[in-house]
C-alpha positions as CSV (number, residue, x, y, z in Angstrom):
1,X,-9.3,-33.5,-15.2
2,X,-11.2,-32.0,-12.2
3,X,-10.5,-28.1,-12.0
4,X,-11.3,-26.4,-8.7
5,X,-13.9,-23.1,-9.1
6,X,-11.9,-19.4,-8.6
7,X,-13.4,-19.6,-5.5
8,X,-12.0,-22.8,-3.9
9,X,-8.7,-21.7,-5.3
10,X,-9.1,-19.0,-3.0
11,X,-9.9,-20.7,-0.6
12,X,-6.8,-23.3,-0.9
13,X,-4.5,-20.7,-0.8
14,X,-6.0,-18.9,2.1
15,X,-5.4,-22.1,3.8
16,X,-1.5,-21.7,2.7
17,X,-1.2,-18.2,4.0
18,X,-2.9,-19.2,7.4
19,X,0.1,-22.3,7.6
20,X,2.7,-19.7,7.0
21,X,1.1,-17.2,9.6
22,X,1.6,-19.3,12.4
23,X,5.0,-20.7,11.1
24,X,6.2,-16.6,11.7
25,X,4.7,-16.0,14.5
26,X,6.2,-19.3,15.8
27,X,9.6,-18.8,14.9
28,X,8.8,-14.9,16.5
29,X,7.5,-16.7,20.1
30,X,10.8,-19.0,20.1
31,X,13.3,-16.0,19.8
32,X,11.6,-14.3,22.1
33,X,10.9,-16.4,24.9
34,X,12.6,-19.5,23.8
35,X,9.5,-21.7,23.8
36,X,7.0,-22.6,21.7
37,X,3.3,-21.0,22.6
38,X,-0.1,-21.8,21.5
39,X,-0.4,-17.9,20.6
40,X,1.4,-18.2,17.4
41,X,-1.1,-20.9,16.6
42,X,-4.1,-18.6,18.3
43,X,-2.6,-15.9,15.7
44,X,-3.1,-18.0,12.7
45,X,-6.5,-19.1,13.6
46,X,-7.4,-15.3,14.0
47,X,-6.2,-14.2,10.3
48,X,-7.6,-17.7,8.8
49,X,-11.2,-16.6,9.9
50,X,-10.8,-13.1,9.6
51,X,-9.3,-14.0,6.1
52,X,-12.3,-16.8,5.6
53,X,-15.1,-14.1,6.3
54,X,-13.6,-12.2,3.9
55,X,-13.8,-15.0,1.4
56,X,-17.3,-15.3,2.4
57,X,-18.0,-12.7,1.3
58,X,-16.1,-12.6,-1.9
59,X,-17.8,-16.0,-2.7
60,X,-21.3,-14.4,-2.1
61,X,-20.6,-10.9,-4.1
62,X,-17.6,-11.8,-6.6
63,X,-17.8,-15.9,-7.2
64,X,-16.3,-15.2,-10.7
65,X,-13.6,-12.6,-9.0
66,X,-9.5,-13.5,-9.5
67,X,-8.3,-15.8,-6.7
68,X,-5.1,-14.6,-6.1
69,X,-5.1,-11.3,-5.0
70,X,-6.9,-12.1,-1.7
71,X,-4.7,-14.7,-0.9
72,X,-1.9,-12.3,-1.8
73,X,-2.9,-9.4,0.7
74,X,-3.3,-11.9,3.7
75,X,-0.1,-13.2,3.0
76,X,1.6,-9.3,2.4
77,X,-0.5,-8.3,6.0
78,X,0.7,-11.4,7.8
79,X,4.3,-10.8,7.3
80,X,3.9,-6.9,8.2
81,X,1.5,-7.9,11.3
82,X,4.5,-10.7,12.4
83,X,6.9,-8.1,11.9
84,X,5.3,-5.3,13.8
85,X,4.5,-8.0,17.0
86,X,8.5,-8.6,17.0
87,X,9.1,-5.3,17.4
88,X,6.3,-3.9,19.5
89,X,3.0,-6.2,20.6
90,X,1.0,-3.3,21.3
91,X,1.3,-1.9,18.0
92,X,0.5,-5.7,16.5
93,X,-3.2,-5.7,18.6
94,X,-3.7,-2.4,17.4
95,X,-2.6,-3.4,13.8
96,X,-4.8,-6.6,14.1
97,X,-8.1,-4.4,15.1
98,X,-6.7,-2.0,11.6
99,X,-7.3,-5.4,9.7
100,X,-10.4,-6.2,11.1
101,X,-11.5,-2.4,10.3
102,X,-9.8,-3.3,6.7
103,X,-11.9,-6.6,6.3
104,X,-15.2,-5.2,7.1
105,X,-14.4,-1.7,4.5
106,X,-13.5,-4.6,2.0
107,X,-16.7,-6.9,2.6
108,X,-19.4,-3.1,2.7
109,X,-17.5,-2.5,-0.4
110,X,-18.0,-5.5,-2.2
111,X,-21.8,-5.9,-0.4
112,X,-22.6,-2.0,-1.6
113,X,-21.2,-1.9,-5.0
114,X,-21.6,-5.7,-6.2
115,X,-24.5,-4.9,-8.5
116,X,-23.4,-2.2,-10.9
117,X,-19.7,-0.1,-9.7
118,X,-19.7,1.5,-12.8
119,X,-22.4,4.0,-11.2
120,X,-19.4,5.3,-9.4
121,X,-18.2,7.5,-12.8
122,X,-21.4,9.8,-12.5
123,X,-20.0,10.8,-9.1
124,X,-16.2,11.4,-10.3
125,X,-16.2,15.4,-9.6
126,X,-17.8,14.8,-6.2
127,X,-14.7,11.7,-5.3
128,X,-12.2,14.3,-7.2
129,X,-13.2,17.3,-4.7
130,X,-13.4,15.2,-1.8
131,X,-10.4,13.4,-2.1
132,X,-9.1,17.1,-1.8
133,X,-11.2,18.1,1.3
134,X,-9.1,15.2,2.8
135,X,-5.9,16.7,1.5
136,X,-7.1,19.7,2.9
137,X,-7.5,18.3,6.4
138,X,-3.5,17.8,7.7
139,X,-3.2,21.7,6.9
140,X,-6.2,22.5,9.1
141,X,-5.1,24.2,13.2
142,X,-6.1,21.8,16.0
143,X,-6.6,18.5,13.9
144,X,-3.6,18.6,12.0
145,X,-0.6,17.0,13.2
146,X,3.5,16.9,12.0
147,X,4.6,13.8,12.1
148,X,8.8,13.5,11.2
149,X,8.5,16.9,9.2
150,X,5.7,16.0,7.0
151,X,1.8,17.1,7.8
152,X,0.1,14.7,7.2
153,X,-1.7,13.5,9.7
154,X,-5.3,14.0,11.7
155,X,-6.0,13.6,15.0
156,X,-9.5,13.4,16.5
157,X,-10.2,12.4,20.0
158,X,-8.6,9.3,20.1
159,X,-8.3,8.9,16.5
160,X,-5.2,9.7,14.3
161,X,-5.3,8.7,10.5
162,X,-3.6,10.2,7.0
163,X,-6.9,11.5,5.2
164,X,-4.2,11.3,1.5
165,X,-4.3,7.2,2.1
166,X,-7.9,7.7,1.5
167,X,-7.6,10.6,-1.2
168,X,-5.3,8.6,-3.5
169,X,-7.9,5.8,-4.0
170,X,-10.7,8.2,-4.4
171,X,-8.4,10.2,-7.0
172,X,-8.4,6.7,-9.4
173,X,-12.0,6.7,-9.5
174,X,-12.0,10.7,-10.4
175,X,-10.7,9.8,-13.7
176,X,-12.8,10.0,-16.2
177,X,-13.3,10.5,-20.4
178,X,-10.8,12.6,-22.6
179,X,-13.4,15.6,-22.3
180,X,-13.0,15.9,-18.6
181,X,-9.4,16.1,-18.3
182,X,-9.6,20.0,-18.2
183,X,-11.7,20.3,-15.1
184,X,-9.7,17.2,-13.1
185,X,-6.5,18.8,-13.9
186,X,-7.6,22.2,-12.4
187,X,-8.5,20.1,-9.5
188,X,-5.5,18.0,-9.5
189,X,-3.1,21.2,-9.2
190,X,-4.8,22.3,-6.7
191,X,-4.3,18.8,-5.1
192,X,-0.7,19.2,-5.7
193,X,-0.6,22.7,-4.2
194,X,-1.9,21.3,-1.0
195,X,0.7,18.4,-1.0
196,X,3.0,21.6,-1.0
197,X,1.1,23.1,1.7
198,X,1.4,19.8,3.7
199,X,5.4,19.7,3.4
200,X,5.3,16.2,2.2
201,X,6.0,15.7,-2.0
202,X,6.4,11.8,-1.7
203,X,2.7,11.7,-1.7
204,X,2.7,14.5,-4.6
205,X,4.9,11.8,-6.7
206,X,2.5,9.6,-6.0
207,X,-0.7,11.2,-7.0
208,X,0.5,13.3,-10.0
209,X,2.2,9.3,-10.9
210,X,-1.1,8.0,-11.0
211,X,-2.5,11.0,-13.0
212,X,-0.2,10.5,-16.0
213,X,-0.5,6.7,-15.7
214,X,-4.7,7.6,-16.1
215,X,-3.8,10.1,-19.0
216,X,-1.6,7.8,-20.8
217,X,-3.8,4.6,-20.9
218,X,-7.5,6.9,-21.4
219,X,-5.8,8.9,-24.8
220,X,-2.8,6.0,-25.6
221,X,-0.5,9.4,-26.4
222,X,2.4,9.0,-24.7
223,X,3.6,12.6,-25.1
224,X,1.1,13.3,-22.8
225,X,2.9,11.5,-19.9
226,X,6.2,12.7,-21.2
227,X,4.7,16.4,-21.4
228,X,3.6,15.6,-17.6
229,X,6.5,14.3,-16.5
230,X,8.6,16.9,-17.9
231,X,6.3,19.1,-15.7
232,X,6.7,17.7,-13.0
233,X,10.5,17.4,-13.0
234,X,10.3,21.0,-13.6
235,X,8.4,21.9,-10.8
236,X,10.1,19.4,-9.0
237,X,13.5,21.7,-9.6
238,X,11.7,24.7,-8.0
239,X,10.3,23.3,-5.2
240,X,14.0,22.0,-4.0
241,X,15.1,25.6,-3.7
242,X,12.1,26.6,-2.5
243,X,11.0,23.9,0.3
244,X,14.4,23.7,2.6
245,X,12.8,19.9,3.6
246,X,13.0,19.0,-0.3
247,X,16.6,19.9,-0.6
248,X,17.3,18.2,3.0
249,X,15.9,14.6,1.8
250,X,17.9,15.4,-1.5
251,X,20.9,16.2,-0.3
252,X,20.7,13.3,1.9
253,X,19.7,11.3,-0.8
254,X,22.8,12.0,-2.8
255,X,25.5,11.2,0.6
256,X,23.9,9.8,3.1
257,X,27.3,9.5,5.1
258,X,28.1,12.8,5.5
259,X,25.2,13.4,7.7
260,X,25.4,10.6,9.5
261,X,24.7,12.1,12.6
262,X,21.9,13.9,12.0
263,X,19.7,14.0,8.9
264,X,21.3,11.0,7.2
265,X,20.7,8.8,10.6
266,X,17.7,7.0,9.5
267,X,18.9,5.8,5.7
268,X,22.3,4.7,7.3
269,X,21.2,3.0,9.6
270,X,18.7,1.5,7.2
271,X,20.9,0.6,4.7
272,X,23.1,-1.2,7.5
273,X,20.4,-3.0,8.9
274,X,19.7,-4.4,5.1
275,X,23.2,-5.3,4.8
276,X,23.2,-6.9,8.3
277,X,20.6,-9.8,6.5
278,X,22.9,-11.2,4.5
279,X,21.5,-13.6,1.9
280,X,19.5,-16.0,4.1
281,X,18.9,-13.3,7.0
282,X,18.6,-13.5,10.9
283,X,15.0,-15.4,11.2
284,X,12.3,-13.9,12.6
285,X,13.1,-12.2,15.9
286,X,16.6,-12.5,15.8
287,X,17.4,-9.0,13.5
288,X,19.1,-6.0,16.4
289,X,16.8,-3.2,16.2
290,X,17.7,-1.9,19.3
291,X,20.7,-0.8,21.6
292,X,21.4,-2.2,25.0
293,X,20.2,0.8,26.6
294,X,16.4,-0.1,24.5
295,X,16.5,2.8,22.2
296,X,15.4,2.5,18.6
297,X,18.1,2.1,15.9
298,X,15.9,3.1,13.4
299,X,13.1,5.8,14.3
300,X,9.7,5.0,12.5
301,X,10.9,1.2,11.7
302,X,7.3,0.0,12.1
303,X,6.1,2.8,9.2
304,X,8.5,4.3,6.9
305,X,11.5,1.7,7.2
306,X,9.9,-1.8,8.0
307,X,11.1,-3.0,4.8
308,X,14.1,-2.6,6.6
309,X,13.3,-4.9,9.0
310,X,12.2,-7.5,7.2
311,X,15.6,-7.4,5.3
312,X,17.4,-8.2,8.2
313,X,15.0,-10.9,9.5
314,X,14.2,-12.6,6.0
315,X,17.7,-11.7,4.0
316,X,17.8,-11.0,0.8
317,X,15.9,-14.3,-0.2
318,X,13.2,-13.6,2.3
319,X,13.2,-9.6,0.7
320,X,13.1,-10.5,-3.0
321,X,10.3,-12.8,-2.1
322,X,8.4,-10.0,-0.5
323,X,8.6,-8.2,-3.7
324,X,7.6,-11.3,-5.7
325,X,4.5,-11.3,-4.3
326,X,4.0,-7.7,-4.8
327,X,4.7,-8.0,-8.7
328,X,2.3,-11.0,-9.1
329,X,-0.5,-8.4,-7.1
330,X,0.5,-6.1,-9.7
331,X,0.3,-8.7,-12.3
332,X,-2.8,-9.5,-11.4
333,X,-4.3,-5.9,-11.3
334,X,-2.8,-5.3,-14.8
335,X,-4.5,-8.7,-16.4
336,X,-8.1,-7.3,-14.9
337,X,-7.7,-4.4,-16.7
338,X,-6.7,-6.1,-19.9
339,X,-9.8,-8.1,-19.8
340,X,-12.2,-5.7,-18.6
341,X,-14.6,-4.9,-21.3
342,X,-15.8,-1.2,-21.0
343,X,-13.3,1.7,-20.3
344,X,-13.5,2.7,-16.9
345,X,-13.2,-0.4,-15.7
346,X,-10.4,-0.3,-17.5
347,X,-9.3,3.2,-16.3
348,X,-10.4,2.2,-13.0
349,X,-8.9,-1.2,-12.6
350,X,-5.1,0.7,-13.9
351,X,-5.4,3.5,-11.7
352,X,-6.1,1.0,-8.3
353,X,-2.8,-0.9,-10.0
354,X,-0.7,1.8,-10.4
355,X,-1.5,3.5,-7.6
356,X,-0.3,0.6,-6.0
357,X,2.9,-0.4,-7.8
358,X,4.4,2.9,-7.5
359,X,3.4,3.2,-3.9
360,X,5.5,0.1,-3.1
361,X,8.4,1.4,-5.6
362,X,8.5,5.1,-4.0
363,X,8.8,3.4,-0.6
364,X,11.3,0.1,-1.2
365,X,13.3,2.6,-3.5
366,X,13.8,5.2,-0.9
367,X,14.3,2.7,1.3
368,X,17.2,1.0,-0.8
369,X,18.5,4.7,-1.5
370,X,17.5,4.6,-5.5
371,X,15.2,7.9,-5.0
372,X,14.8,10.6,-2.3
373,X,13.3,9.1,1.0
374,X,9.5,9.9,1.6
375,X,6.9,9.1,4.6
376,X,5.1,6.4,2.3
377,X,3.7,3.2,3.7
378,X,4.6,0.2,2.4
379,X,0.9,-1.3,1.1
380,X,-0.8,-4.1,3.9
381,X,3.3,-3.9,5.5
382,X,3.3,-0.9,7.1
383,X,2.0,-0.3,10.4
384,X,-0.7,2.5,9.6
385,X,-5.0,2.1,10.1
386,X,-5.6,4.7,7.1
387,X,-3.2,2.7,4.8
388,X,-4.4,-1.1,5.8
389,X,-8.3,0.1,5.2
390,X,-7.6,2.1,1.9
391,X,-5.6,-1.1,0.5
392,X,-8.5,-3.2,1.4
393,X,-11.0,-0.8,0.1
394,X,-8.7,-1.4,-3.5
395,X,-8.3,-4.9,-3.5
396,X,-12.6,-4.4,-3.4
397,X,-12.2,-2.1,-6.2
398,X,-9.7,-5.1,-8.0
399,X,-12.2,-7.7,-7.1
400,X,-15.0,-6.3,-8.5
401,X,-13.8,-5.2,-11.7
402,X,-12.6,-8.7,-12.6
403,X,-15.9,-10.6,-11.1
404,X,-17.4,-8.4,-13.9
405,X,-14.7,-8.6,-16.9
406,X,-14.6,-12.6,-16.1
407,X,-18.2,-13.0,-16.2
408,X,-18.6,-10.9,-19.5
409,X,-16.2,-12.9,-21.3
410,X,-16.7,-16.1,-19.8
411,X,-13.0,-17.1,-18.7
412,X,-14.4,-18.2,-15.1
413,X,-16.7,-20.2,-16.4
414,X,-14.1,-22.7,-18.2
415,X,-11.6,-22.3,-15.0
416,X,-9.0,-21.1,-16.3
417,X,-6.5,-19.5,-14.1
């Protein structure tokens, strides 16, 4: 029976995602202007070779590399680049040139580290403190911005980014052997203190998340998680009395509807625009984001709530879907570290996982009210540069770990999936 190489698999499904690109952006031109235009199938052609450079390049570097997970992030930034051209086209060309930025971090990546990544675990200190320099960064006068009550954002010249989208994939390669958790915690708290410092503690969850995750899977105690956890629930209980933006997201958290007006608005009218899909949703351009006038429903939909968005536009089918596809990524990630044979691959493979998992959980769940609302983009979704080039940068990371583990143990080589 003739099995196709990792490779053309790749390549097969690439072809799949580029079907389905134009298919949305179709269905987005016919809502919008009642006609069918060659752009939707001009915006297909544009991720297929973006997407088929990118493979290229994979093919070249990583020929023994899983299949999927390419195939999966074109697919995840299709949707989100769709999305974000129904509600504003400027922000799609903007998002598009994100991507191509994205692409070309992914391809120096894979070009740069191809022979040996492992090199990267003498430098873990240097990644560790400069993950917190860009922490740092937000907090700084001039260049730091406050962006919806969080600081977390830089803006130079014409530039504006979140340095912590870059931080938190740095932070996964900072972890190292049981011997240098002592130093890396030091530097972690002081990570977290300028999370504090920043006003924004959704990106604390996230971090200190994918600390524990690292600690539990390099020592295999899982008192050590608890004992973390129970630390940072603790801190957690201080900082609500202590940061009045904490308590605010709490409080809304907990009833919504009796701020419905003001600091409620957002997750209200996010929840109602969810409900508003139904089971087989709007379509693609048909969901009311807007009021007659032209102002915005939902402020920051393209960001914090396009998951929103796409709930009204896809329905619950369409939604569940979504997050299909982001379990099988996770999936994925989970089975390269499984089968990587030294132990920070391992580590390293995890953390890039988990990192990514709970990213999408902190956002979708605050989004679908089952924790406290936080600024987080939704991975290769969200309209953002910082977050679309640090997700590409990890899918690298993914990539490279599993060209190595396949190679080693010689699973490529027979094709199996």
């Amino acid at each position: 029976m003739f099995a196709l190489s990792y490779r053309n698999r790749e390549l097969v499904n690439l072809f799949v995602v580029a079907i389905l690109t134009g298919v949305g952006f179709a269905s987005v031109y016919i809502a919008r202007q009642d006609v069918v235009s060659t752009g939707s199938l001009s915006y297909a052609l544009f991720f297929f070779a973006l997407y088929l450079t990118a493979h290229a390049v994979a093919r070249v570097t990583v020929p023994q590399a899983d299949p999927y997970l390419l195939p999966m992030a074109g697919l995840l930034t299709a949707v989100g680049v769709t999305e974000i051209y129904r509600l504003n086209p400027d922000n799609a060309f903007r998002q598009g040139l994100w991507i191509v930025v994205g692409v070309l971090a992914f391809s120096a990546t894979l070009l740069l580290l191809r022979h040996d990544y492992r090199r990267l675990e003498s430098y873990k200190y240097l990644f560790g403190l400069t993950a917190i320099g860009l922490l740092v960064l937000p907090a700084l006068p001039v260049i730091g911005q406050t962006v919806n009550g969080a600081r977390l954002w830089v803006h130079v010249g014409g530039i504006q980014f979140q340095p912590g989208e870059l931080a938190k994939k740095r932070e996964v390669l900072a972890q190292g052997r049981l011997k240098d958790f002592g130093p890396l915690l030091a530097i972690w708290g002081a990570a977290m203190l300028v999370l504090v410092e920043t006003n924004d503690l959704g990106s604390g969850l996230l971090y200190f998340g994918i600390f524990l995750a690292m600690l539990y899977v390099a020592t295999a105690r899982g008192w050590y998680a608890l004992g973390g956890l129970a630390l940072f629930i603790a801190g957690a209980a201080v900082i609500y009395k202590a940061v009045p933006r904490v308590e605010e997201r709490v409080t809304v958290w907990l009833d919504p509807w009796a701020h419905v007006h003001t600091t409620g608005y957002q997750i209200t009218q996010s929840l109602y625009s969810i409900g508003n899909g139904g089971f087989a949703g709007k379509g693609f351009g048909k969901g009311v984001f807007a009021t007659t006038n032209g102002h915005d429903l939902i402020p920051f939909l393209p960001t914090d709530f396009i998951y929103s968005a796409l709930a009204q536009e896809l329905g619950l089918v369409g939604s569940a879907a979504l997050l299909l596809v982001y379990m099988v990524f996770c999936l994925r990630g989970f089975r390269i570290a499984m089968l990587a044979q030294d132990g920070f691959s391992k580590l390293l493979a995890v953390g890039l996982t988990f990192g990514f998992a709970l990213q999408t959980f902190i956002i979708v769940g605050g989004v679908l009210r089952i924790i406290p609302l936080t600024g987080i983009t939704l991975p290769f979704v969200s309209y953002g540069g910082s977050s679309v080039v640090a997700n590409f940068v990890l899918l690298a990371g993914l990539l490279l770990v599993s060209h190595r583990a396949n190679s080693s143990s010689g699973i490529a080589m027979e094709g199996r999936p």
